[in-house]
N, C-alpha and C positions, 0 to 999 in steps of 0.2 A: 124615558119617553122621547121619540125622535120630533121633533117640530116639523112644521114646512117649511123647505127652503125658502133664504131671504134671500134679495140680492142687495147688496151696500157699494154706494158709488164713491169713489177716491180719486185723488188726483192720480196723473201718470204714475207711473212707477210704485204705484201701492199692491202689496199685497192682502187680499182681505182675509185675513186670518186670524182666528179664534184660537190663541194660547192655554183656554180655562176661563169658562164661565159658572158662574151660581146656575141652579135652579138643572140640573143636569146637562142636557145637549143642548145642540143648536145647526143647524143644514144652512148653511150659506155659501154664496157664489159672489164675485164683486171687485170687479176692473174696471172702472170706465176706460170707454177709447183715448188713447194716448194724446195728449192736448198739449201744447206751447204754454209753459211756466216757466219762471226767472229760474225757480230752483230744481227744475228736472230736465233731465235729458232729452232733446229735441229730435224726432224722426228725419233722417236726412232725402228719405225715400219713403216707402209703401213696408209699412209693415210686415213681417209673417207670422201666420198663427199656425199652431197644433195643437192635439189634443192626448192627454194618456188617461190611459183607466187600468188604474191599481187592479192588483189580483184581488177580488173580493175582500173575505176577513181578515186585515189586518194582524188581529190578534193569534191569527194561525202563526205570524212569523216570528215570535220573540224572542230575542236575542239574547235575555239575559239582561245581568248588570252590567251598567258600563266600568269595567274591572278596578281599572286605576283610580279611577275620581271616587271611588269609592262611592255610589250615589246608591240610595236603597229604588232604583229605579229600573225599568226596562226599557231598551231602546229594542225600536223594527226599523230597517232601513231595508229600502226596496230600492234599488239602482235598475235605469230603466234606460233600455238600447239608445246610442246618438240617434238624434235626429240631423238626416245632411238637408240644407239648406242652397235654394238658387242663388240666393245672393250672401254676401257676409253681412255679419252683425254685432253688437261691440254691447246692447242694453237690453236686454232682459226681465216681465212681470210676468206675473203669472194671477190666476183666479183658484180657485176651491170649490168645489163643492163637497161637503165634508159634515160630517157629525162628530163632534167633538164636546165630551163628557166632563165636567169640570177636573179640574188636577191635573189632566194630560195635556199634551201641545201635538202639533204639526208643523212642520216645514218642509220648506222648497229647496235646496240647494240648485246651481246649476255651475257648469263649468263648458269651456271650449278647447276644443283641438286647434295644438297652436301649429304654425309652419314645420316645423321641426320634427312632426307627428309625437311631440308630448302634452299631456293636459296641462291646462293652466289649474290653476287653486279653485277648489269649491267657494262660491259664491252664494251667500243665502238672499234669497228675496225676500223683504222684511216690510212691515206694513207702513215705514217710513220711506223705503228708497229701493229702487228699482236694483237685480244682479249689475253689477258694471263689469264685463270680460276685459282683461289687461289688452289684446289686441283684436281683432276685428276677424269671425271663424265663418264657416259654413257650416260648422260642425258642432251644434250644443247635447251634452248630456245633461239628463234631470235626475235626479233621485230623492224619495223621501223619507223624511225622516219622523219618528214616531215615538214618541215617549210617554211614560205612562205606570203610576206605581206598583210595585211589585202586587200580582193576583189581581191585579184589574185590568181592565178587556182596554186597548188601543183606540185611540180614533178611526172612525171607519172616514176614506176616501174614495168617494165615488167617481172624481174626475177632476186630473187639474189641465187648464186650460191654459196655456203659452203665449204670450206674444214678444216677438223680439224684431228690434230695428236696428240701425247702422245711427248714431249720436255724431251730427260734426263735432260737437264741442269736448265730444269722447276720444283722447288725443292715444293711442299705442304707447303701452308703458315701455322705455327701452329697458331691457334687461339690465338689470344692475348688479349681476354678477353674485357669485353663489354666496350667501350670511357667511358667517360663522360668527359662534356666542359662545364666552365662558359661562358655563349652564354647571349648576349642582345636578348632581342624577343618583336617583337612588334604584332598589331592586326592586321590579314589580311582584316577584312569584307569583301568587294567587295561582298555584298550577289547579287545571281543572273550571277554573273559573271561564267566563265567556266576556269578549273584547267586545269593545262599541262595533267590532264590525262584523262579527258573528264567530270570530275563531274563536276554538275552541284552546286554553293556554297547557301546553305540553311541559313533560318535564326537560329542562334547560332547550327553553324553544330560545329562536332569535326573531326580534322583533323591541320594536320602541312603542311610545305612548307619548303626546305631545297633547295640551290643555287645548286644544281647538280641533276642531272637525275640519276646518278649514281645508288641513294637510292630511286626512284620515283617509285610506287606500283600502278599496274594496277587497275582501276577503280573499287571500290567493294572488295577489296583486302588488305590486314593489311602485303602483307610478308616483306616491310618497316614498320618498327615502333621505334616510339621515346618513351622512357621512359624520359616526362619533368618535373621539378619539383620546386617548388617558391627553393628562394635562401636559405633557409633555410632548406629547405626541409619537411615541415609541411604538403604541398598537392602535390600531384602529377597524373598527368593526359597520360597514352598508350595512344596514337595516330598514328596512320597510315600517313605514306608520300604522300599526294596527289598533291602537287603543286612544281612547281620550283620558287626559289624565296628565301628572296628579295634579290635585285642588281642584283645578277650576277646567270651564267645559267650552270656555269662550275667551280663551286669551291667547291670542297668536300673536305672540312678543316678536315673532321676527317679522314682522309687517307694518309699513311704516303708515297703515289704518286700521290698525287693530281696531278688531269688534268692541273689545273694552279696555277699559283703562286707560284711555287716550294721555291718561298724564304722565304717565312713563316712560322712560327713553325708550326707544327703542334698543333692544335685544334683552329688557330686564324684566323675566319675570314676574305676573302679579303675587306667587308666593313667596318670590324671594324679597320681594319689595316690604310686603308684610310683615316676614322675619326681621329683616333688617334694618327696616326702618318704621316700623310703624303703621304701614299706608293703610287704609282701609281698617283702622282699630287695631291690627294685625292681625285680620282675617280674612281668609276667603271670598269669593262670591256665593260660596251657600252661606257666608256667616260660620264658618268652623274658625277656631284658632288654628293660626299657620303653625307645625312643630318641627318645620323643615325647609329651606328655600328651592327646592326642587321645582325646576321647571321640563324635565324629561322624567320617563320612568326607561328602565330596561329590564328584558327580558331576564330570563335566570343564564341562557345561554349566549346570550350577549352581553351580559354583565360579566360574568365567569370567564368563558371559555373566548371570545371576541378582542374582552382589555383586559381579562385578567387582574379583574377588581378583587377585591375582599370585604371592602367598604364602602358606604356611599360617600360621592369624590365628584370635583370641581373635573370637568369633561369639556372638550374642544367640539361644538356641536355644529355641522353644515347643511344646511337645506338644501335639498339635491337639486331641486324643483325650481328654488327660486335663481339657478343660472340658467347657462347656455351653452350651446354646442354639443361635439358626438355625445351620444349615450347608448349605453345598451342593458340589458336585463342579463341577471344573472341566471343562467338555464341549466341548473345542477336538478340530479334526478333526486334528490332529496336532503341529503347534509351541506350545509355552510360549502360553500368556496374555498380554499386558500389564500391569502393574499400574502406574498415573497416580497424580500428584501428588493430581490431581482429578477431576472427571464427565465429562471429554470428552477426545476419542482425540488433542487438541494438547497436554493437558497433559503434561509432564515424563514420562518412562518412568524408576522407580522401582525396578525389580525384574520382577519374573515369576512367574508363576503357572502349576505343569506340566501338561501333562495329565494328568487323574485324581486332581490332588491334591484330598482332602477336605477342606476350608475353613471353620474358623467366624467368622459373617460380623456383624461390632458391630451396622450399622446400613446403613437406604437414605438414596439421595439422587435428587433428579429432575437429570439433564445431560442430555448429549447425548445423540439418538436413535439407535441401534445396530442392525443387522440382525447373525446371528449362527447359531449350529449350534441356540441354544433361541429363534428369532426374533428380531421387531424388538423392543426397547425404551427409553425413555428412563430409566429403572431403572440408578442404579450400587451398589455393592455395597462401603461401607467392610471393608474388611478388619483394618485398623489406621491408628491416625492418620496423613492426607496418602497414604494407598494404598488406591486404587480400582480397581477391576474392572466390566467390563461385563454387567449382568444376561442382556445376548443371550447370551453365554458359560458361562453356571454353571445345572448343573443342581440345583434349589432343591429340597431335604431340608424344609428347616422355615424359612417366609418371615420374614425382620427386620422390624420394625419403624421408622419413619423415624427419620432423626438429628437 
């Protein structure tokens, strides 16, 4: 049974959103106008609003399990065109109008185009606190997201409604330079199976799984990417964020505001925390027992063929996303990259580089001449010390400077 829409007033920065109600659905809408509170972000100017309207039935898109987390669940994510903006803006809420069936959820994410032309991290709008973008864009995308147990129909979304402002007291996070974490990783396989973001898992595909959406990179897409690498650091394999997983579906341990488990150091795991020490009873956020401290998954052909694992093993993990400066996409017509000891296609093969993974790139060198998907060049592309890439291959965001 669909109700009449209600509308529900909140403070600024609320989202009015129905996660799972009793009694079946519920249609509601509900922002008030953004107001001066102690604890919410203050309009420095005039507002801007918009508005999206979802393609009809939801449940036409379903995605599948979300593969890694192992959840007996369906995720739909609908990614919906940037909106550009006259002025910038740094705070972001949003409204619903929505039907939402008990058991299932909705949400908002949103993210900004930083100076650099790369995205910042998915932001979700949560019925406690308004998106916060790291720096101030004119540029917001929205997408949503839709969960919902396996053989039952998705939240229908009729319309979510935007507002976003410029916060003085919302200060530009300065870039603090790219993580890296001793991270356990194990092998995801599950070929055939479907990723939180719609791919479909190939035999020995290359691609990662990270327990947050936060870093989750739309299907076909590298603007998530992991620079991973054995313990040592001998191989090393870019890969793109395509799945959520394992354990948990909300822990982005390289963020120093994780959505959850704020009591964790930063760069540790809530499953390794689990395993190894106990936290959480030694279990999960579903309530599963941890049986592994894994906070990546990998691919079968990022596992394999990338580092050249055989077992699951303590991995050198780097957020591609959370540094700065050139970067460029790998633009191979369909297999992995090379990555070389040095500037020429005899040195040593090192690792790999997937297609579509986003890449930020230290510095150039002049080697050997290369023809390739972005032409001919003598141009090689440090990646990280003793791992080169071929400039014919990488389509170039923001060019380095030589080494």
């Amino acid at each position: 049974m669909t109700l009449a829409t209600r509308r529900m007033r909140r403070r600024a920065g609320a989202l009015a959103l129905v996660t799972g109600m009793a009694c079946g659905a519920v249609g509601l809408a509900g922002l008030a106008a953004p107001r001066a509170e102690a604890d919410q972000p203050v309009p420095a100017s005039g507002t801007l609003t918009w508005s999206i309207t979802p393609e009809g039935q939801q449940s036409a898109r379903s995605l599948g399990t979300v593969a890694s987390a192992q959840r007996p669940e369906q995720t739909g994510i609908e990614q919906f065109p940037a909106e550009p903006l006259d002025k910038p803006v740094n705070t972001v809420v949003a409204e619903l109008d929505a039907t939402i069936p008990d058991g299932t959820a909705a949400a908002v994410d949103v993210r900004g185009l930083r100076a650099d032309g790369s995205w910042s991290e998915w932001a979700e709008i949560t019925t406690e606190a308004a998106a916060v973008l790291p720096e101030p864009t004119r540029s917001v995308q929205t997408r949503l997201v839709l969960t919902a147990p396996q053989g039952e129909g998705f939240p229908i979304v009729r319309q979510i409604d935007l507002t976003a402002w410029n916060a003085e007291e919302v200060q530009a996070s300065a870039p603090a330079g790219e993580r890296t974490y001793r991270i356990f990783a194990t092998r995801e396989g599950l070929v055939g199976g479907t990723t939180a973001n719609g791919h479909v898992i190939k035999s020995r595909d290359h691609f990662v799984a990270l327990p947050s959406r936060r870093g989750l990179a739309n299907r076909g897409s590298g603007n998530y990417t992991v620079q991973v690498c054995t313990s040592d650091d001998a191989r090393c394999e870019w890969a793109p964020v395509w799945d959520v997983g394992p354990w948990n579906t909300k822990d982005d341990y390289w963020n120093a505001d994780r959505q959850m488990w704020q009591d964790l150091p930063l760069g540790k795991p809530q499953a390794q925390a689990a395993y190894q020490d106990g936290h959480n009873g030694g279990r999960d956020g579903f309530g599963r027992r941890v049986l592994n401290p894994a906070g990546i998954d990998l691919a079968d052909g990022t596992f394999w063929d990338g580092l050249g694992l055989r077992d699951n093993a303590w991995v050198n993990v780097t957020y591609e996303w959370t540094g700065s400066g050139p970067w460029g996409t790998i633009a191979t017509s369909s297999t992995p990259l090379n990555v070389r000891s040095g500037p020429r296609a005899s040195s040593a093969q090192v690792g790999l580089a997937a297609r579509h993974a986003q890449v930020r790139i230290e510095c150039q060198v002049t080697g050997q001449s290369v023809g390739g998907t972005q032409g001919t060049s003598d141009l090689w592309y440090r990646l990280a010390p003793g791992k080169y890439v071929a400039r014919a291959y990488v389509d170039t965001a923001v060019a380095p400077t030589g080494c």
